[in-house]
C-alpha positions as CSV (number, residue, x, y, z in Angstrom):
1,X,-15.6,-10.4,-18.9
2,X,-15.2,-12.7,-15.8
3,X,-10.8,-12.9,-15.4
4,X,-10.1,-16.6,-14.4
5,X,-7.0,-18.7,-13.6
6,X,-7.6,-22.4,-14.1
7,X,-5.5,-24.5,-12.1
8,X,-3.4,-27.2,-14.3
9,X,-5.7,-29.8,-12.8
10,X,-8.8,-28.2,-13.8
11,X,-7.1,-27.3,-17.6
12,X,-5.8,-30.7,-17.9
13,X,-9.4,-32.4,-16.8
14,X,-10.4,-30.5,-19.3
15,X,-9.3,-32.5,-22.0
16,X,-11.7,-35.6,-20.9
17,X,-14.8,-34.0,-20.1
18,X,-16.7,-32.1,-17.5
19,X,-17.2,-29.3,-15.3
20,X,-13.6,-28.8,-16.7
21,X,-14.4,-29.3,-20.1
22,X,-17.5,-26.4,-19.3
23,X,-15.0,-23.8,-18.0
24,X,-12.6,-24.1,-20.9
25,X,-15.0,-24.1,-23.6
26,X,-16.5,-20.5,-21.6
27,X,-12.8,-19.4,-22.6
28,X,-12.6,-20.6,-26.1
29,X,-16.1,-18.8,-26.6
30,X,-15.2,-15.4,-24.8
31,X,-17.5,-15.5,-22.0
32,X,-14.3,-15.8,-19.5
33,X,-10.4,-14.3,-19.9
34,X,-7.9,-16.8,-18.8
35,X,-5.3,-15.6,-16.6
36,X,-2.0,-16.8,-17.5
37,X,2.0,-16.5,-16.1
38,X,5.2,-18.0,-17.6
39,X,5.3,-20.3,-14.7
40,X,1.5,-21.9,-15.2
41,X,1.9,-22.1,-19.3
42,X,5.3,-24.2,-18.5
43,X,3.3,-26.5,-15.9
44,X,0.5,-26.8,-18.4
45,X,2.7,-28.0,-21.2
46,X,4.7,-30.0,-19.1
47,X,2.1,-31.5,-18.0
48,X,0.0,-32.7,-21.2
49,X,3.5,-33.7,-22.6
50,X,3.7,-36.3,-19.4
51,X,0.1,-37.7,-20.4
52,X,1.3,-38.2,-24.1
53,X,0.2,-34.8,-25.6
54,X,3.5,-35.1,-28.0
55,X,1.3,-34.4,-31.1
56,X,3.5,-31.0,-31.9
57,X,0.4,-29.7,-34.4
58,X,-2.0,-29.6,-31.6
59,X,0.3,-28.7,-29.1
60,X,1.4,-25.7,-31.0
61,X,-2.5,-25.2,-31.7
62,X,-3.2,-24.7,-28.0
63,X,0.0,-22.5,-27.4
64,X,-0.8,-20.5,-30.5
65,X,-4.2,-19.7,-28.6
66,X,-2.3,-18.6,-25.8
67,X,0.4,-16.1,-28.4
68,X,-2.7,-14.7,-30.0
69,X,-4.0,-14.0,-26.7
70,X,-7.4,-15.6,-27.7
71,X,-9.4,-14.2,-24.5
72,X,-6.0,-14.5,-22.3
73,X,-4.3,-12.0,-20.1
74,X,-0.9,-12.8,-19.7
75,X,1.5,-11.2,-16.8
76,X,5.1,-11.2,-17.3
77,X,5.3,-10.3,-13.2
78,X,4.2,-11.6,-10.3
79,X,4.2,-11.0,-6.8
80,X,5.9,-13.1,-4.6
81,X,3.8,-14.8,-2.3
82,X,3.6,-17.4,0.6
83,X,0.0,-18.2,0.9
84,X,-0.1,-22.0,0.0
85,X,2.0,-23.7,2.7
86,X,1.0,-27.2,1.6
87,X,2.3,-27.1,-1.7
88,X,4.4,-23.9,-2.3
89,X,4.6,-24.4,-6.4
90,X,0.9,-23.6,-6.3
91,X,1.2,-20.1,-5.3
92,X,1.8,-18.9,-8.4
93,X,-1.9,-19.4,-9.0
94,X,-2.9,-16.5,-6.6
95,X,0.1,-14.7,-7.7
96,X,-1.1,-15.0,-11.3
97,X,-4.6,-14.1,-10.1
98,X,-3.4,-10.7,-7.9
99,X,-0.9,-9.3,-10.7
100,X,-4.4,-9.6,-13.4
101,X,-7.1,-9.0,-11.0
102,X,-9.2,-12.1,-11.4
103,X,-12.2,-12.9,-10.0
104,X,-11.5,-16.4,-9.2
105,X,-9.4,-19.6,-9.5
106,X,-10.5,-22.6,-10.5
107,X,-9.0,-25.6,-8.6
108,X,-9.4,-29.2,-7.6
109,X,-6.0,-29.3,-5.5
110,X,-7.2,-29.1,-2.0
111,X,-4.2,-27.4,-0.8
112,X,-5.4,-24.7,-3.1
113,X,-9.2,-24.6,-2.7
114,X,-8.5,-24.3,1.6
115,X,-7.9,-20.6,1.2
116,X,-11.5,-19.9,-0.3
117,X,-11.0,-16.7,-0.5
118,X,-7.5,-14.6,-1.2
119,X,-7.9,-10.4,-1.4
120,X,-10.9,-10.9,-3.2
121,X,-10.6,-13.4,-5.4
122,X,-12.3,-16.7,-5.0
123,X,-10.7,-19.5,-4.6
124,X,-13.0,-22.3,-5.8
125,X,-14.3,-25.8,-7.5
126,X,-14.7,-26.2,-11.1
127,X,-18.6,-26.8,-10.2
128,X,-18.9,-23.7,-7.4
129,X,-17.5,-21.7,-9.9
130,X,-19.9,-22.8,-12.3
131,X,-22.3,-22.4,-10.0
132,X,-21.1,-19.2,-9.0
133,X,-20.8,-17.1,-11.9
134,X,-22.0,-18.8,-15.2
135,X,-25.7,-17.8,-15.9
136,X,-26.7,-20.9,-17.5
């Protein structure tokens, strides 16, 4: 099974339709493990409370899939890396993706998708990665 961390703005994007949309529902149907830190679940949350995602039953729905560790790899470590310059918060995708191994990120920050490439692991659009590793 493919290992994948989706970038909040991929995850998020999710919710409305998509490429995004695609990716998560290859999670929800175990054809890819999400990847997942303490410091990108808190971003994830914090971020669908900020569009109005207040309902508690479905918020605790989603983290509940996260507990069970419904096709999720968590890490409780991380390296600590500099790789991101632009926008130093988002290493903690690529340290989330070295301490588990993924394949790939998923991303549509720019900052992010510049280092195409990090050790191995692909750094890449919701629709390359679609591209990339989904048999369709």
């Amino acid at each position: 099974m493919i290992r994948v961390v989706l970038d909040t703005n991929v995850f998020v994007s999710s919710f409305f339709g998509g490429k995004p949309r695609k990716i998560v529902d290859l999670w929800k149907t175990g054809r890819i493990q999400l990847c997942l830190s303490r410091a990108i679940v808190d971003e994830y949350v914090a971020v669908l409370q900020r569009m109005g995602l207040q309902d508690e039953a479905e918020m605790g729905e989603l983290l509940d899939l996260f507990a069970r560790g419904f096709h999720v790899v968590f890490t409780a470590r991380t390296p600590q890396l500099h790789v991101i310059e632009k926008d130093p918060d988002d290493n903690k995708l690529i340290e989330c993706a070295v301490a588990l191994h993924a394949a790939a990120v998923v991303s549509g920050d720019n900052a992010v998708l510049e280092l195409q490439d990090y050790m191995g692991i692909k750094i890449l659009t919701p629709a390359a990665f679609l591209e990339r590793f989904v048999q369709t």
